[in-house]
C-alpha positions as CSV (number, residue, x, y, z in Angstrom):
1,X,7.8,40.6,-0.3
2,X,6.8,42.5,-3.2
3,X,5.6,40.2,-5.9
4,X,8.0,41.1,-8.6
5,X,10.3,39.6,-6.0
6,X,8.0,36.4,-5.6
7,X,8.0,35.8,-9.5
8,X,11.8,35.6,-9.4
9,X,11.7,33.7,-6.5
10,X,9.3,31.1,-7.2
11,X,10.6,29.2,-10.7
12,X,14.0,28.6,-8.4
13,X,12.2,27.0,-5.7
14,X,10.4,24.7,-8.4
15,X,13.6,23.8,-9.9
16,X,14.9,22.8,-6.1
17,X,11.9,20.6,-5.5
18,X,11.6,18.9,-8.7
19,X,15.3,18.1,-8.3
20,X,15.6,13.7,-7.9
21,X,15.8,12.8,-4.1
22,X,14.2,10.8,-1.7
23,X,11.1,12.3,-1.2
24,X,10.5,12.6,-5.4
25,X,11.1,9.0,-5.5
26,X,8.8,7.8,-3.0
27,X,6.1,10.0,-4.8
28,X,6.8,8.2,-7.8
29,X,6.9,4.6,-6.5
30,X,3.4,5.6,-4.6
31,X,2.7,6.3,-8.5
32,X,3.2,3.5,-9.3
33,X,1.4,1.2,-6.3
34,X,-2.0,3.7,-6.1
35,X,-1.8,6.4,-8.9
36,X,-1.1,9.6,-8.7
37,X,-3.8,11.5,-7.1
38,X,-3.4,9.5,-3.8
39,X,0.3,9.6,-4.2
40,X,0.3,13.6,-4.4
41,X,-2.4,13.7,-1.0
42,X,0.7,11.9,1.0
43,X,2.6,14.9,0.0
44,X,0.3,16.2,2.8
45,X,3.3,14.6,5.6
46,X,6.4,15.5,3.1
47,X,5.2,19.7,3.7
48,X,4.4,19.3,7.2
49,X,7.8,18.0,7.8
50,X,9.0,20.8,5.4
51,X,7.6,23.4,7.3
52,X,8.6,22.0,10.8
53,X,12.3,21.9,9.9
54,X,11.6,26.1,8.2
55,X,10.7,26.9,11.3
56,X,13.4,24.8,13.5
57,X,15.8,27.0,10.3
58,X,13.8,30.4,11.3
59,X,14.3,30.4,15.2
60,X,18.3,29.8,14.1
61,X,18.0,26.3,15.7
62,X,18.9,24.7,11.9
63,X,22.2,26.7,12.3
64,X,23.1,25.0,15.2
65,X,22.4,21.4,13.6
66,X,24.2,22.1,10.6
67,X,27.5,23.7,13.0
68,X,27.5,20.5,14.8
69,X,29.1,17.4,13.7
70,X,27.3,15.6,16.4
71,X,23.8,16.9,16.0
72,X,24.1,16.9,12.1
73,X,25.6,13.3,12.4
74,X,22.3,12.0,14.4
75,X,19.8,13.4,11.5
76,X,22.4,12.1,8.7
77,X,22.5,8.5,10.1
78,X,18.6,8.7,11.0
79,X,18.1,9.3,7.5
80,X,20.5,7.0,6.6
81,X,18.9,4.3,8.2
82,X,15.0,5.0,7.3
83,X,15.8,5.0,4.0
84,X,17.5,1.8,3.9
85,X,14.5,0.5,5.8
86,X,12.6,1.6,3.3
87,X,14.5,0.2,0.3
88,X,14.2,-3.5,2.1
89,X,10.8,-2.6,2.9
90,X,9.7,-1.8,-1.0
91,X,11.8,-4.6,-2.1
92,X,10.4,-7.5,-0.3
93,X,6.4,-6.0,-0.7
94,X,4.1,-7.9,-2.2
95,X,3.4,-8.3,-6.1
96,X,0.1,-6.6,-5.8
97,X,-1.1,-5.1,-9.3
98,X,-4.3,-2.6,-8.4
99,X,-7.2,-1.9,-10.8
100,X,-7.5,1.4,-11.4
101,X,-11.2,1.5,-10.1
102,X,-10.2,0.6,-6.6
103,X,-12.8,1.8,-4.8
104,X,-11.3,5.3,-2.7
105,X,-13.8,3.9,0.4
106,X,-12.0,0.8,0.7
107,X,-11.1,0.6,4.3
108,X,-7.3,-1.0,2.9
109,X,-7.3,2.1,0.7
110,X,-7.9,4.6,3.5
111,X,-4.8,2.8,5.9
112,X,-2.6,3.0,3.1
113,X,-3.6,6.9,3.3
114,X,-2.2,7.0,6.3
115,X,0.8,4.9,5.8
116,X,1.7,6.7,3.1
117,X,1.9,10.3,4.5
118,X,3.7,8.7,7.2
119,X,6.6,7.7,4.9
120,X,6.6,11.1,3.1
121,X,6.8,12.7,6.4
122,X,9.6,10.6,8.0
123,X,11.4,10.5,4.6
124,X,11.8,14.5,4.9
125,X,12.3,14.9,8.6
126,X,15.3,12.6,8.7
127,X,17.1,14.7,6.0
128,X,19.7,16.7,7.0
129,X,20.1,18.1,3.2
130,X,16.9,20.3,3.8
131,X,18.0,21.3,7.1
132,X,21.0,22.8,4.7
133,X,18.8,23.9,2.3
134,X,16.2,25.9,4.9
135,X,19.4,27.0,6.4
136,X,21.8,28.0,3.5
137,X,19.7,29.1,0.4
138,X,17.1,30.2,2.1
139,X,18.4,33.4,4.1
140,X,20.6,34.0,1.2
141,X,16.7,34.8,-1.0
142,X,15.6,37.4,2.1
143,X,15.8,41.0,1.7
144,X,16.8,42.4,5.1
145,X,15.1,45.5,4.9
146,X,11.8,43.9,4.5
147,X,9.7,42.0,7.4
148,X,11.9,39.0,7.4
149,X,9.0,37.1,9.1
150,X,6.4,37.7,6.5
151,X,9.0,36.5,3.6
152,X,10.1,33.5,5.5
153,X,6.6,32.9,5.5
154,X,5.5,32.9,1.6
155,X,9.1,31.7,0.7
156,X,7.5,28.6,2.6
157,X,4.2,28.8,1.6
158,X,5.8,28.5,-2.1
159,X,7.9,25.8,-1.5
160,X,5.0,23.7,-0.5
161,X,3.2,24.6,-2.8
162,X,6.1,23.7,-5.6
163,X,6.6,20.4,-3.4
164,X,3.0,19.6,-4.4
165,X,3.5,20.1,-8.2
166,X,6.9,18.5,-8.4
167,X,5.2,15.2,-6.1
168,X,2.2,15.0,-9.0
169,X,5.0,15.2,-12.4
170,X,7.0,12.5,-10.5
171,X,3.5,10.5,-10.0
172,X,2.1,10.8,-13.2
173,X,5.4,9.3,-14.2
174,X,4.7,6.4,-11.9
175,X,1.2,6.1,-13.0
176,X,2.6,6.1,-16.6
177,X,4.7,3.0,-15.4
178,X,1.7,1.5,-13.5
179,X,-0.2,1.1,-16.8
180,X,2.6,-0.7,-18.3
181,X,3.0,-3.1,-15.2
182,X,0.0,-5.4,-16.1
183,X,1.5,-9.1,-13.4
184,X,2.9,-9.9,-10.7
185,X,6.2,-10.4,-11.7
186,X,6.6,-7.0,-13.2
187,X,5.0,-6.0,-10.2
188,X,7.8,-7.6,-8.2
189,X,10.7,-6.4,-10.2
190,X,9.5,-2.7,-10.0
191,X,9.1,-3.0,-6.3
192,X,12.9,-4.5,-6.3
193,X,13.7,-2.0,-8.5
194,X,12.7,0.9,-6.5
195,X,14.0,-0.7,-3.4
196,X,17.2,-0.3,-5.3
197,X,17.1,3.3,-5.4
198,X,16.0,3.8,-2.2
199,X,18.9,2.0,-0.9
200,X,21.4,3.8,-3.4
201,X,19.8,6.9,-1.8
202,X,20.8,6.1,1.8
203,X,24.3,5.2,0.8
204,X,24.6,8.4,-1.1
205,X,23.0,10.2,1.7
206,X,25.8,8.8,4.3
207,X,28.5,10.5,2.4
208,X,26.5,13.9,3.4
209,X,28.8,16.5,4.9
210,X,28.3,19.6,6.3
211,X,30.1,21.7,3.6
């Protein structure tokens, strides 16, 4: 992939990941709960999922998932129902409001590390819309008389990497909205709030089709 290629390449894959979704949205209510450097290191389990489902698109195995109503139906409603759990789940959490000086050794601190890039991860695996996107957009950016290993390879490299950015703009948002959350209760209506949209986003996701 010749770099002239890569710079046209690149602001379209930023454009697809700083689209709204599920994944944006749980960077950006992480925003809000720890700030956004901590939010943008779960991003860590969004890109490893990312890059397992590229590679389940590369050995033509995302082909097959998207072909079959059955298969594709199993990731859809998988999706379907993590993200709901996780709309109840935000929604009933506790009315915590974190100083900003919370100390990065705290042992709470490094669990919610943990948790966190747990969610980003199982947020992307269960979505069969990047199954379509790693199987459908991709290809159609590969030059077939060029190594298509070696391009499948930065095109992922540089969707991480534009994972990463668009994670930290929709974090800074939420830390924007952290600093304006100053109780409990505004605590509790932001968590509800959230919840909301993660819910909305598993209804919308179980009207996904395959076309």
């Amino acid at each position: 992939m010749t770099f002239s290629v890569w710079l046209a390449m690149a602001p379209l894959l930023m454009l697809l990941s700083l689209g709204p979704g599920p994944n944006n949205f749980t960077a950006m209510h992480n925003g809000i709960q720890v700030g956004a450097r901590k939010a943008v290191i779960a991003v860590v389990g969004r890109n490893l999922a990312f890059s397992i489902l590229m590679l389940v698109s590369a050995l033509g195995l995302g082909a097959i998932i998207v072909s079959s109503s059955f298969w594709f139906g199993v990731v859809k409603w998988a999706g379907v129902a993590y993200l709901f759990y996780v709309g109840v789940k935000t929604w009933r959490s506790a009315a915590v409001v974190l100083e900003e000086h919370e100390s990065e050794n705290d042992g709470k601190v490094k669990r919610g590390h943990k948790a966190r890039i747990q969610q980003e991860f199982f947020v992307a695996i269960s979505n069969p819309k990047a199954i379509l996107l790693f199987t459908a957009i991709f290809p159609q950016l590969l030059d077939l008389n060029q190594p298509v290993a070696a391009q499948f390879f930065w095109m992922g490299l540089t969707f991480c990497m534009t994972e990463f950015i668009a994670a930290y703009v929709y974090a800074m948002s939420g830390k924007q909205i952290r600093r304006l959350i100053r109780s409990p209760k505004g605590m509790r209506n932001m968590n509800r709030g959230m919840g909301s949209v993660f819910v909305l986003a598993s209804a919308f996701l179980a009207t996904a089709s395959r076309v």
